[in-house]
N, C-alpha and C positions, 0 to 999 in steps of 0.2 A: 164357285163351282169349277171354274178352271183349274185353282190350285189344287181339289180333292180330285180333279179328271188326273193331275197331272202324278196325284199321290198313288192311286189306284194301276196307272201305267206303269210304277216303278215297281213296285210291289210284282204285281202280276210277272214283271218283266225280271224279275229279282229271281220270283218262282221259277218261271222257265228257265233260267240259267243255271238253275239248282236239279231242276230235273235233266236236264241233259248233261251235266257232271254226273249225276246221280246214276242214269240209265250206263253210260258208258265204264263207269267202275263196274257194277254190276255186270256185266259183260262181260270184262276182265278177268273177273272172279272167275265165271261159269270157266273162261279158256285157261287161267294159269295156275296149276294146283302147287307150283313148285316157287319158290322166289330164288332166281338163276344167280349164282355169283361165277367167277374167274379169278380164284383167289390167288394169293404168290406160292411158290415153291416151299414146300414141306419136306423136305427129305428125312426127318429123323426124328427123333422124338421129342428133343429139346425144342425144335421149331414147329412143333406139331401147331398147326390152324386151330384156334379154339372155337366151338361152336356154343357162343352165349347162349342161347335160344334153341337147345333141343327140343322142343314140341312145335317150334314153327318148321313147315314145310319146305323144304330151301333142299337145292341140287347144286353140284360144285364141279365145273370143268377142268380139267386138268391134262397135263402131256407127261407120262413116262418116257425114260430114256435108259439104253443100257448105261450108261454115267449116271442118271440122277435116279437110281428104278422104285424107289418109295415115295409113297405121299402120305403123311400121319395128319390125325384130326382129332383133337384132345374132348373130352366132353364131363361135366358135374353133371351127374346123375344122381337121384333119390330113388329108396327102393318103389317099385311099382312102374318106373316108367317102362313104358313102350319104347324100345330103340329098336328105329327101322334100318335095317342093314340094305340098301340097293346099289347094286352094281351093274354098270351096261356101259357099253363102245357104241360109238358111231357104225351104221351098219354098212361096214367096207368087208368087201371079200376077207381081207385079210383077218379080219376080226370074229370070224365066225368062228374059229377054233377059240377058247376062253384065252386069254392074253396077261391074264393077271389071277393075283391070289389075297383074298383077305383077312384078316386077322382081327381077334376082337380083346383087349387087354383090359386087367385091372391091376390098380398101382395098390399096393397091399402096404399096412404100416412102416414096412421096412424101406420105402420106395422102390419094390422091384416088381419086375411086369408079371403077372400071374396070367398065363394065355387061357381064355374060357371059349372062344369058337374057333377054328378054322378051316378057310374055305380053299382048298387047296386043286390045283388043274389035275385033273386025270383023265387020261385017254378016252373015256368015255361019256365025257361033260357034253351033255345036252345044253345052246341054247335056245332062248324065245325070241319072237322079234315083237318089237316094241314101235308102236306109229304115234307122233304126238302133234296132231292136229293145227295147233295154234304157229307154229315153227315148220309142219309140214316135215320133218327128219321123220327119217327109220333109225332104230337100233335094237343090237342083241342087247338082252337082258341077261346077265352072268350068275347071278346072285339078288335073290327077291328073300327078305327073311327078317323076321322080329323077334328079340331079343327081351325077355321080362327083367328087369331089375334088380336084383334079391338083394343087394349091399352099398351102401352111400358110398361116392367118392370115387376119386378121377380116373375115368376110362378112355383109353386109347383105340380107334382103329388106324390101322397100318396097310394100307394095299402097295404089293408087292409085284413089278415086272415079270411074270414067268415068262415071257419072249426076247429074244435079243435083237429088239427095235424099235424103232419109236413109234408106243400106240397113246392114241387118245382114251381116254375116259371119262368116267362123270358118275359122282355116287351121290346120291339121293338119302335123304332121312328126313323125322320128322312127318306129321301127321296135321298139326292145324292149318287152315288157309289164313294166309296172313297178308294181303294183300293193300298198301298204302299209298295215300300218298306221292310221297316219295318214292315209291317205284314204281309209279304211273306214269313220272318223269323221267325215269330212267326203262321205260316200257319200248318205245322202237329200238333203240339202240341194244337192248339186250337180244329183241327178237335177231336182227340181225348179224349181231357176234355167232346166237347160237347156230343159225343156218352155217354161217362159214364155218364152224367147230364141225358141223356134218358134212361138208361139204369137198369130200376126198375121195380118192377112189370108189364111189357110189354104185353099187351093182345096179345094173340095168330094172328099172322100174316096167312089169307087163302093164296090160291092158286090164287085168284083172285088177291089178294092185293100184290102178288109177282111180279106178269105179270104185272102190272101196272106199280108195282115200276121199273122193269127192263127197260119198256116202257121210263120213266120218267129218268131211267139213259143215257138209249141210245141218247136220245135227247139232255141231257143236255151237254150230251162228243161230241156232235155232232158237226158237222164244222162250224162255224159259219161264216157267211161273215167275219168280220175282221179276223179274224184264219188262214182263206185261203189268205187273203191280204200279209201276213206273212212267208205262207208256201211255195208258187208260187216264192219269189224271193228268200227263204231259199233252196229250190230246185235247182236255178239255181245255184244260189251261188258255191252249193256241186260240182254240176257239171263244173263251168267254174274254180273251184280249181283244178281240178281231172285232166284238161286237160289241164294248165297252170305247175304243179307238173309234167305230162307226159311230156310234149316240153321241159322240162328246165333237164328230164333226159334224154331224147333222145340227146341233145344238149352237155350235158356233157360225156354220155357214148363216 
């Protein structure tokens, strides 16, 4: 009876270590839609960033400079795919005028670049501001835009310095949540690169924009139906431990 009290403890205690991994991914998901990189230095085409995995959801930070003022990112496309074009700064004063310019490329049989978008600064560039919850940053959004596929084979984007100084960026693509693992371990540390990435000349935050953002946390920590799929039998779990641990000392006392 001891040995099956002692099997049934583990068991039970196996489960709850499972759901509370379990609940906490979970959670993750609802907060990170994007998986955050910090890649190297792309300036040109030949060292263009290759993105294995265009349909996972991944955002890339980056520093322009009048020396180094492009960042290329190469991609294998099939026709039909979805390619998400996002562009956005940290939301610093300085950034609020568009800062940059991007460009969408196909390498044609001959190996030469055949330009099919581009997103060019003009005097009268509107942009949006962007709040992201889990990070707590503002940013302008520059460019929000998707792109359908019509032809196989390797495409270039190219975003291009239009200011003469050093801005931050960050371009987004991709559309599945891809959430692992492996960057559940690399999960604090990323949050906190990304805050210091926003974390520059920062325009003054109101009172209104506080309430909002608190609004926007509360929601996002908030229960989510799978969360609660989670918790309901993490619950019982605790419980039918508590009372199984009680019978097996009342039995032995």
């Amino acid at each position: 009876m001891f040995v099956l009290n002692k099997i049934n403890n583990n068991v039970l205690l196996f489960i709850l270590v499972l759901l509370i991994a379990s609940s906490f991914i979970l959670s993750i998901e609802e907060i990170e839609a994007h998986k955050p990189f910090f890649p190297p230095k792309s300036t040109n085409m030949e060292e263009s960033l290759f993105i294995g995995q265009p349909n996972i959801s991944q955002v890339f930070y980056f520093e322009l400079t009048p020396d180094e003022d492009e960042f290329w990112l190469k991609f294998d496309l099939s026709i039909g795919h979805d390619l998400v074009l996002d562009l956005g700064a940290p939301r610093f004063d300085t950034n609020k005028i568009k800062t940059s310019d991007l460009y969408l490329y196909y390498k044609n049989k001959n190996n030469e670049l055949n330009e099919i978008l581009s997103f060019e600064k003009k005097s009268d560039d509107s942009v949006s501001e962007f709040y992201e919850p889990f990070t707590q940053t503002y940013s302008w959004i520059y460019i929000k835009h998707r792109y359908e596929v019509i032809e196989n084979g390797e495409y270039y984007v190219k975003i291009k310095l239009s200011a003469k100084e050093n801005t931050k960026l960050w371009f987004a693509t991709g559309l599945i949540e891809d959430f692992g693992m492996s960057d559940l371990a690399k999960f604090a540390g990323n949050r906190t690169k990304i805050k210091e990435f926003h974390n520059q000349e920062m325009i003054n935050t109101t009172a209104l924009e506080i309430e909002e953002k608190n609004k926007l946390n509360s929601k996002n920590f908030g229960l989510s139906p799978k969360l609660l799929y989670v918790l309901i039998p993490f619950a019982f779990v605790i419980i039918l431990y508590l009372y199984i641990n009680r019978k097996s000392k009342q039995k032995t006392g």
